[in-house]
N, C-alpha and C positions, 0 to 999 in steps of 0.2 A: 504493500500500500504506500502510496506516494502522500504529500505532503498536505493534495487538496482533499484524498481520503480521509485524513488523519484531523482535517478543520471539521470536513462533516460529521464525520463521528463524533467527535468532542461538541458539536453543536446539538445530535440528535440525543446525546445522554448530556446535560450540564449540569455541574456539581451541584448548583443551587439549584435545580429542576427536574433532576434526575432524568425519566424517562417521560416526563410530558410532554417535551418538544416534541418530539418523533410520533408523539399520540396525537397532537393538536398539530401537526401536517398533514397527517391524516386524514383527519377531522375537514382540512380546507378540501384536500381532495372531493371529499364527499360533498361538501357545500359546494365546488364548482359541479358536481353532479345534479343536484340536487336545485339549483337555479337554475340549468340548462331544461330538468324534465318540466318546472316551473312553467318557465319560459315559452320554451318549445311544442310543449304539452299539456298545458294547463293555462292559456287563455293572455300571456304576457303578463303575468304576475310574478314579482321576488315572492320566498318564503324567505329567503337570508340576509339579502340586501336589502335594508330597510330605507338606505337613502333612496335608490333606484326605484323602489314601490311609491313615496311620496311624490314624488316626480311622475310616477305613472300613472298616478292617480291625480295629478294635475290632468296631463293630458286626457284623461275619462271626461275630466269637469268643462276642461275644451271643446270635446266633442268631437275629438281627435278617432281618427277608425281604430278597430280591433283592440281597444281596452277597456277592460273590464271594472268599471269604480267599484261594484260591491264586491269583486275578487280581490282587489286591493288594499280596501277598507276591513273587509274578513281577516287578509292576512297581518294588516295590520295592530287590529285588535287583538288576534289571536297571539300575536308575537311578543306583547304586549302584557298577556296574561301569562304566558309561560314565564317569561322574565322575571316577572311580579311574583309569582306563585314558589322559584326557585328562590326566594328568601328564606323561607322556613325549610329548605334542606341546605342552605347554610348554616343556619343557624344549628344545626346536630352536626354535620361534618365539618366547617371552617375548619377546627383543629390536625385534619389531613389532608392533604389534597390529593394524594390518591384516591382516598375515599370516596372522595367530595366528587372527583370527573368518574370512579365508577357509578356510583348511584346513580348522576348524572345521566350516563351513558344508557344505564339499565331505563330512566322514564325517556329518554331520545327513542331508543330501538323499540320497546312498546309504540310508541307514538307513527312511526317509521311504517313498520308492522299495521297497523291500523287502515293508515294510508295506502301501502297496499294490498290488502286487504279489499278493499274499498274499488280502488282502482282497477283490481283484476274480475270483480263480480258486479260493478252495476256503469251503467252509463249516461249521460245528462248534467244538466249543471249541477242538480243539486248533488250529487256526487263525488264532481268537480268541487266544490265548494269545502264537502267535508277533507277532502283530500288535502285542500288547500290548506284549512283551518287546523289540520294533522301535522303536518309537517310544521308550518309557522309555529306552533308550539311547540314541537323541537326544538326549533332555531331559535324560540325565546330563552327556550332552557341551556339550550348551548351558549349563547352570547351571555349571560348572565353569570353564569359557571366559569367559563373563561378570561370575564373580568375578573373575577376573582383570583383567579390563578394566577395572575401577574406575568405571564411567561412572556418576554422582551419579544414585541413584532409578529406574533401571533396572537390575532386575533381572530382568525379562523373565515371571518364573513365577511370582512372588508379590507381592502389595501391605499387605499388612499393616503396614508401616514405612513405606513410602510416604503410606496414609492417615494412619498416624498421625503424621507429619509431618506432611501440611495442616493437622489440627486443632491439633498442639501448638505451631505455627511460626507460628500467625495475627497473631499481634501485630507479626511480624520487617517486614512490608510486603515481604517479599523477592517480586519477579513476577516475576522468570524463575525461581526456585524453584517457584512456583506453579504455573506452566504447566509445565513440565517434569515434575512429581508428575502435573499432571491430565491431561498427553498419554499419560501409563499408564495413568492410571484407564479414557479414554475407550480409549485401545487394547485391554487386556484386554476392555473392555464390549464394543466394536464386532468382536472377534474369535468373543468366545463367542455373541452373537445372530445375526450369521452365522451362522458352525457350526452354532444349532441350526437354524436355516431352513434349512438345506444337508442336514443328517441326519435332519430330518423330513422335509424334499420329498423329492430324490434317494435319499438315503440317507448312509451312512457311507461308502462307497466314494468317490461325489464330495465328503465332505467331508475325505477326505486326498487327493483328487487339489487340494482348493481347497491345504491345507497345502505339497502340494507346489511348488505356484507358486510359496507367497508366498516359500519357500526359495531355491526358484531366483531370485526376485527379486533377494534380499537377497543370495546367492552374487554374485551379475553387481556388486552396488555394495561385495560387500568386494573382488573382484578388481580394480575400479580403486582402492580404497581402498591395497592391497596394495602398488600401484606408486609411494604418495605414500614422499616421504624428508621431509616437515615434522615437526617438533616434536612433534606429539600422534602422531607413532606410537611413542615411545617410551616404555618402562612409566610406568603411572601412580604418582604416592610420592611 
């Protein structure tokens, strides 16, 4: 292993974070998936990008073609209440934070599961709607979980600080900085190109059965995460 091996690896496990980074890459993966079946399959609605949904839901109020205001507004309230709701499982896990993104992970993948669920037995808007309102409660419970966690430039659902950190930070020389910004950049890329190849071949159904995987992946590496008592499972500050 050469020297750029050697950065990433030390980024994917960080003393102070242990094995969260590498879970919360993951995690964007699945949200570029995850906004692609949105998007591409469910009527031009974010479930994870919440700026992109206010914005689309301008355009509904315009009178703009092919968006959806009550899809928008569903996902936004939904999003909304998962966020809201993941207080009170702060409040019993904050003291681990492996625990804290398992349990997490465990009401995402129900949630996940649901959706399709849903997806693969009924058709119509109203349907559509649940599906939407499924997921967006994910993605509340995931953005809110992940604030928490503190882990540097992963944020799992948006890059907008992160890019702009590459550009403003160029002069810092900082390379694990670097690659750690650009293993999000490429993750979200490499989640949503998926996803769309997934929802134009198969469809939207197989691109939340892909979502659902990558959950369950990522569930299986916070429950040995869960069992660590080292230093980085304690809150980040």
């Amino acid at each position: 292993m050469g020297t750029e091996g050697t950065l990433v690896g030390s980024y994917l496990r960080h003393p102070r974070h242990g094995p969260l980074p590498a879970v919360l890459v993951l995690l964007t993966v699945a949200t570029g998936v995850v906004d692609a079946v949105s998007i591409l399959g469910l009527g031009r609605v974010f479930v994870a990008n919440m700026t992109g949904n206010v914005v689309f839901a301008g355009f509904a109020l315009a009178g703009a073609p092919g968006f959806s205001l009550a899809g928008s507004v569903l996902a936004l309230g939904a999003f909304l209440v998962g966020a809201a709701a993941t207080g009170q499982l702060l409040l019993r896990r904050a003291d681990h934070r492996g625990r804290l993104l398992r349990d997490a992970l465990v009401v995402q993948l129900v949630l996940v599961a649901v959706a399709l669920a849903v997806a693969a037995s009924a058709r119509g808007t109203g349907s559509q709607l649940v599906v939407l309102a499924a997921l967006a409660l994910a993605l509340g419970v995931q953005n809110s979980v992940v604030r928490h966690l503190a882990v540097p430039d992963l944020t799992t659902t948006v890059l907008t600080m992160t890019l702009t950190g590459i550009g403003a930070d160029l002069r810092r020389r900082d390379t694990a900085t670097v690659v750690r910004r650009l293993a999000a950049v490429v993750a979200m890329l490499v989640g949503a190109g998926v996803g769309a190849l997934v929802v134009l071949g198969p469809g939207p159904v197989a691109g939340l059965a892909l979502v659902a995987v990558l959950h369950a992946v990522a569930l299986g590496a916070a429950v040995v995460a869960g069992r660590s008592r080292a230093a980085w499972t304690r809150p980040a500050g």
